[in-house]
C-alpha positions in Angstrom: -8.9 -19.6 64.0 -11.6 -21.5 62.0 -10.7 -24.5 59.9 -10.4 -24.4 56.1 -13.2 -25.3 54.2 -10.9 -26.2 51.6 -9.5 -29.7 51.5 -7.2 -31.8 48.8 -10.3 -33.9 48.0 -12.2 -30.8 47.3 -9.8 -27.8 46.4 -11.4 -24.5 45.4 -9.3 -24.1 42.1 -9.0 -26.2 39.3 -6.6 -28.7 38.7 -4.4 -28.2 35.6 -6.0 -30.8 33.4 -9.3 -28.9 33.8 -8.6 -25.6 33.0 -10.5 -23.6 30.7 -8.1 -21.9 28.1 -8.4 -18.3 26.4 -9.7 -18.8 23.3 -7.0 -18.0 20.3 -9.8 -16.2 18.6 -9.7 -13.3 20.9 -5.3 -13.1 20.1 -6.3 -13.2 16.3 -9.2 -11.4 15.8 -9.5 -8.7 18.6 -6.2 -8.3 20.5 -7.6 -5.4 22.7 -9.9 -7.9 24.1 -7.6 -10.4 24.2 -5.3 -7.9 26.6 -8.4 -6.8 28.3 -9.2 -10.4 29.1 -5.2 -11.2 29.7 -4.8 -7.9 31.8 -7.7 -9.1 33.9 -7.1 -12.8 34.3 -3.5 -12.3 35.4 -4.1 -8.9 37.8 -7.4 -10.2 39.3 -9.2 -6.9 38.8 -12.5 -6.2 37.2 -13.6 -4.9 34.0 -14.4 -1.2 36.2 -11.0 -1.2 37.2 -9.1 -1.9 33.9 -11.4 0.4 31.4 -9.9 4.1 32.5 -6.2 2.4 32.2 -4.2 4.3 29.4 -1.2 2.6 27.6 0.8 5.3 26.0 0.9 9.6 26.6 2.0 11.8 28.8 -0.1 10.3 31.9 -0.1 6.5 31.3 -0.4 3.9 33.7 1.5 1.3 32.0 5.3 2.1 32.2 6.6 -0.4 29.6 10.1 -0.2 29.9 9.6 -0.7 33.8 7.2 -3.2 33.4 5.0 -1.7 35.6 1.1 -1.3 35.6 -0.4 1.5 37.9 -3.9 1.2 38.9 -4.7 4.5 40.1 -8.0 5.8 37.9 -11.9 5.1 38.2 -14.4 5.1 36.1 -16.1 8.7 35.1 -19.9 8.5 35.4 -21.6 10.0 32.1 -24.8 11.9 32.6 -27.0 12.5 29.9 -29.7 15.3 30.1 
């Protein structure tokens, strides 16, 4: 098994005190960023994978009540002729 390059004098995530934070502009001025941004952050997944999500209809992948977030769409390619 090969050693960690990761030590405690050189950890490969911030410490608390250095952390960047979400600016409040995004929560005031554009929430669907802002949840974009939080959605992303939190889950880990990339912009590709959060754009097809849908949030409410017959089909969506968040079930709010549950609490649960499905990830189970990709991205359509548009092709212009």
């Amino acid at each position: 098994m090969p050693a960690s390059t990761s030590t405690e004098e050189a950890p490969k995530s911030l410490a608390p005190d250095r952390r960047v934070p979400v600016p409040r502009r995004y929560a005031r001025d554009t929430l669907e960023h802002y949840a974009f941004l939080f959605v992303g952050i939190n889950t880990g997944l990339r912009p590709s994978s959060l754009r097809p999500l849908r949030r409410d209809g017959a089909n969506a992948d968040i079930k709010w009540r549950e609490g649960i977030l499905a990830v189970r769409r990709s991205p359509t390619m548009v092709v212009s002729l």
